[in-house]
N, C-alpha and C positions, 0 to 999 in steps of 0.2 A: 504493500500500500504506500509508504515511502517514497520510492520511488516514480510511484506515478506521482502524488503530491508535487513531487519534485519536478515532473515533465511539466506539469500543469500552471506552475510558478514561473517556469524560464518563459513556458508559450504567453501567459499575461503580462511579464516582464517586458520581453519582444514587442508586445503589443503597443504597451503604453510607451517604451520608449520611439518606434516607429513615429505614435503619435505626436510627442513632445518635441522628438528632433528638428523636423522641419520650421519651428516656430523658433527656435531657440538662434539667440543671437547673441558671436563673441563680438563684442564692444570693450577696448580698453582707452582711458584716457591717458593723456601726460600731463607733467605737469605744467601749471601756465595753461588750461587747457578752460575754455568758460561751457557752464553747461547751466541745465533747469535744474531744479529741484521739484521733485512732484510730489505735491501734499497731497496726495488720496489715501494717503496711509495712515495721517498723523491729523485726519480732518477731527477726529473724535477726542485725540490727547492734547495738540493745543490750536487754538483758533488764529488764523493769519488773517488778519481785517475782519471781512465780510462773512457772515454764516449764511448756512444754509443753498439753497441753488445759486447762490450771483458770490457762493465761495472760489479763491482764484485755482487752477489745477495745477498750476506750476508758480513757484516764488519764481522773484529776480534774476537775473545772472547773474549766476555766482562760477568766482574762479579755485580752481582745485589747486589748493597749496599742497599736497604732496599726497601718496600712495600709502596706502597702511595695511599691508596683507594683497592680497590678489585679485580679491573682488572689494574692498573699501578703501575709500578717498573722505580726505581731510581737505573741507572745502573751507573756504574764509567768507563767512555770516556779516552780515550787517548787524550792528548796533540793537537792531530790536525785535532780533532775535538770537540776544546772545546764552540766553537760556537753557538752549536746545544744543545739544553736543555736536560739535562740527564734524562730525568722522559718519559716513551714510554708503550703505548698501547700492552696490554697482546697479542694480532693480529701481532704484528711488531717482534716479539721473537721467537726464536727458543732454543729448549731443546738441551742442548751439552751432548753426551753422548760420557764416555772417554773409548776409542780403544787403551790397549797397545800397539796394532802393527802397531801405526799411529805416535808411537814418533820415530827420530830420530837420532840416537846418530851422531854430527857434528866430523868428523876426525882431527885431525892432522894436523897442514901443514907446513911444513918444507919450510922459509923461504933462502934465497941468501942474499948476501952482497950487492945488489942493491934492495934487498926488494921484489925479481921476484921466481915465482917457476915451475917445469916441472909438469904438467899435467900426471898421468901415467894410462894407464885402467882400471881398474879394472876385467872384464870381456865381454870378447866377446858374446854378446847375441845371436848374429845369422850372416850368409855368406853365400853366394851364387857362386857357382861354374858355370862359362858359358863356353861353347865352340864355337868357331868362326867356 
């Protein structure tokens, strides 16, 4: 009886890992390297801003100040979330890849002598014409 036991272990074994492998992904970072952080893990043990559905799925970019074992990295936290231990499971990480046409350039803003400013368009995107 053993023995079959035994065939019947390696044949589910087989199985599940057939199933798992395809999905499984090696990801190693360096360091100097910026990545996310994904709070779906930690939405229950501590709260980053917003609760509930409009909670964020990934903090800030953060950069990996060094390796700690083979699958954890020792990331450098901001300020207000010094709390929470900087060293996170390779699962918990996301790869940042940088989109020049996702930076910014912040304008100009021409302040008042009360510290107040006008608001001006920029551009009309779209209008709609009705007849009554």
């Amino acid at each position: 009886m053993v023995p079959l036991i035994n065939e019947l272990l390696k044949t589910a074994f087989s199985r599940q890992k057939s199933y798992a492998n395809p999905r499984r992904k090696d990801v190693k970072f360096a360091v100097s390297d910026y990545v996310f952080l994904e709070l779906s893990y930690m939405k229950r043990v501590i709260r980053f801003g917003k609760k509930g559905n409009l909670a964020p799925y990934y903090i800030r970019l953060l950069e990996i100040m060094d390796r700690v074992g083979a699958v954890a990295y020792w990331l450098e936290l901001p300020s207000s979330v010094s709390h929470v231990h900087p060293v996170f499971h390779i699962s918990m990480l996301r790869k940042y890849v940088p989109d020049p046409s996702h930076v910014q350039q912040p304008d100009t803003v021409e302040l008042n002598e009360e510290l107040t400013f006008e608001e001006q368009p920029v551009a009309i995107v779209d209008y709609q014409m009705r007849q009554l």
